[in-house]
C-alpha positions as CSV (number, residue, x, y, z in Angstrom):
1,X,-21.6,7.7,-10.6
2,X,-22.0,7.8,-14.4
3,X,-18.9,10.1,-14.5
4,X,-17.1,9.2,-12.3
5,X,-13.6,10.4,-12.3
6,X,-10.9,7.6,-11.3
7,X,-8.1,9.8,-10.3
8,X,-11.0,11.2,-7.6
9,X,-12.4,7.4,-6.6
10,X,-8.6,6.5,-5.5
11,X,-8.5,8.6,-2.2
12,X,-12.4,7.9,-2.0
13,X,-11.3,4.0,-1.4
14,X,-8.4,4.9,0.1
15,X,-10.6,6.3,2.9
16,X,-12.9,3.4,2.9
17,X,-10.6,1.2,4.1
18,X,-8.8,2.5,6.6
19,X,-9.7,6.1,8.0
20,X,-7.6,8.3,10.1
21,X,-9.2,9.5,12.7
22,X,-9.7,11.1,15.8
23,X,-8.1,10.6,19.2
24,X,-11.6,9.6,21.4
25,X,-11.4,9.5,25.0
26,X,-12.7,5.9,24.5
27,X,-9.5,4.8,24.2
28,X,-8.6,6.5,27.6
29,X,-11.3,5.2,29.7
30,X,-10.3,1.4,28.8
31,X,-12.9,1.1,25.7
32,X,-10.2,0.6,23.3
33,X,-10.1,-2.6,21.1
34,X,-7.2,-4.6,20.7
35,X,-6.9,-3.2,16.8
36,X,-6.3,0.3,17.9
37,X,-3.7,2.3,16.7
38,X,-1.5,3.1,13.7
39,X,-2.1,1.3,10.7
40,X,-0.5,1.3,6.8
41,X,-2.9,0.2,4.4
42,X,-2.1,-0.5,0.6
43,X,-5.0,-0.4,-1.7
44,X,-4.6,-2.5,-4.9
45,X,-6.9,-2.3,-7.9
46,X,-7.5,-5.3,-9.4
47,X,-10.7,-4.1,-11.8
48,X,-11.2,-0.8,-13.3
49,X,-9.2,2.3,-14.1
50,X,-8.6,3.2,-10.4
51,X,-5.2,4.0,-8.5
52,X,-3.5,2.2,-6.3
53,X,-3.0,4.2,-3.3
54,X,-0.9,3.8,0.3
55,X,-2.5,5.7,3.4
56,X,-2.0,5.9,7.1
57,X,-4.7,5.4,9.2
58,X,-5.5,4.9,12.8
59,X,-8.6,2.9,14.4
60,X,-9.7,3.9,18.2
61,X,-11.7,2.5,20.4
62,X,-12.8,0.2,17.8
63,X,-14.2,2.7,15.3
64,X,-13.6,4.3,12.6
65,X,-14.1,7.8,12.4
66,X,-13.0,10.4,8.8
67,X,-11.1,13.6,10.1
68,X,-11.7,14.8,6.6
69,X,-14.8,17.1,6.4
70,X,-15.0,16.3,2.1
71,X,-15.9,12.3,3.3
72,X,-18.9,11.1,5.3
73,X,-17.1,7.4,6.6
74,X,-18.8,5.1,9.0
75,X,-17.2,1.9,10.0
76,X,-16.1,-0.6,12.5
77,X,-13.9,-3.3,13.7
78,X,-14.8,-6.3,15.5
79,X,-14.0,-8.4,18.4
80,X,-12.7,-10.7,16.0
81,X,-11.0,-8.5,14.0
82,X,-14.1,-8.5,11.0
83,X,-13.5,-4.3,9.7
84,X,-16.2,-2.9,7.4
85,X,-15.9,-0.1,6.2
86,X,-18.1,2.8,3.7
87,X,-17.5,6.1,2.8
88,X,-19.1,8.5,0.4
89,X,-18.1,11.9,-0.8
90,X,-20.9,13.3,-3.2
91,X,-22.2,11.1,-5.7
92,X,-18.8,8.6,-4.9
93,X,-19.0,5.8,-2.6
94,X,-17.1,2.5,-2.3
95,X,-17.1,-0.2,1.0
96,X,-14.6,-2.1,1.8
97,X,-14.3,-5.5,4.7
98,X,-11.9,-7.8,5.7
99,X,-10.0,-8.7,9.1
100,X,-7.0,-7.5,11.1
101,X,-5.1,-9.3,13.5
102,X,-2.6,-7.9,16.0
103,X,-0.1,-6.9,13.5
104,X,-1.5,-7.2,10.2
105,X,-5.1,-7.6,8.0
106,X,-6.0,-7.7,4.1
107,X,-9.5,-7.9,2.6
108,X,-10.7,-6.0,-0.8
109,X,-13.4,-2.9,-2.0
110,X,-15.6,-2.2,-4.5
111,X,-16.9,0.9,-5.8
112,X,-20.6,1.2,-5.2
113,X,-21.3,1.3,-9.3
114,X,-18.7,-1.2,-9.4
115,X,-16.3,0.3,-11.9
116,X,-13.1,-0.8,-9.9
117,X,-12.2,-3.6,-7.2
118,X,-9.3,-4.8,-5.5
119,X,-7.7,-6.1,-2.2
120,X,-6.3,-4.5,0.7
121,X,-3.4,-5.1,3.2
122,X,-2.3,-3.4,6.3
123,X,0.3,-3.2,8.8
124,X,0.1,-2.1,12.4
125,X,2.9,0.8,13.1
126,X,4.9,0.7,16.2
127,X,3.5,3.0,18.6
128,X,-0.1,4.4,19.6
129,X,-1.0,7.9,18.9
């Protein structure tokens, strides 16, 4: 991660903490969690030369899955609303934690190298898709 671009790590985090994903049939056999749905997450760096960044994202059956074949993601959220998340794209990776609740959640990320940090909040969208 020696040259590591920050214009490129911005949608890398942006990823990490939130991931849209795919529709499982999880969700339609009852396995959903009570966090699933459509989320708005704001990423804030805090440290480093990294954007700040505003995705959508959605969370079923209490995974998170990356519909984007250029990430490799791999998180989770909780009974308890605990989410960690990682994705890597190349050489890039950052993770990400934190908790939801029904409506809302907020936590913070890190690169892996640890050239930029911040915090994160989200917002649960009306609706399930």
């Amino acid at each position: 991660m020696k040259n590591l671009s920050p214009l490129l790590l911005a949608p890398i985090v942006a990823v990490v903490l939130l991931l849209a994903c795919t529709a499982t049939n999880a969700a339609h056999r009852g396995d959903g969690s009570a966090y699933d749905g459509t989320w708005s997450v704001a990423i804030y760096t805090l440290r480093g030369d990294c954007s700040s960044v505003r995705v959508a994202a959605q969370i079923v059956g209490g995974r998170v899955y990356s519909t984007d074949q250029s990430y490799q993601a791999n998180g989770a959220v909780g009974a308890n609303g605990v989410i960690r998340v990682s994705v890597a794209s190349g050489r890039l990776s950052a993770s990400g934690s934190g908790r939801l609740s029904s409506n809302s959640g907020s936590g913070s990320w890190r690169s892996s190298g640890g050239e930029c940090s911040g915090s994160w909040s989200a917002s649960r969208r009306a609706g399930y898709y």
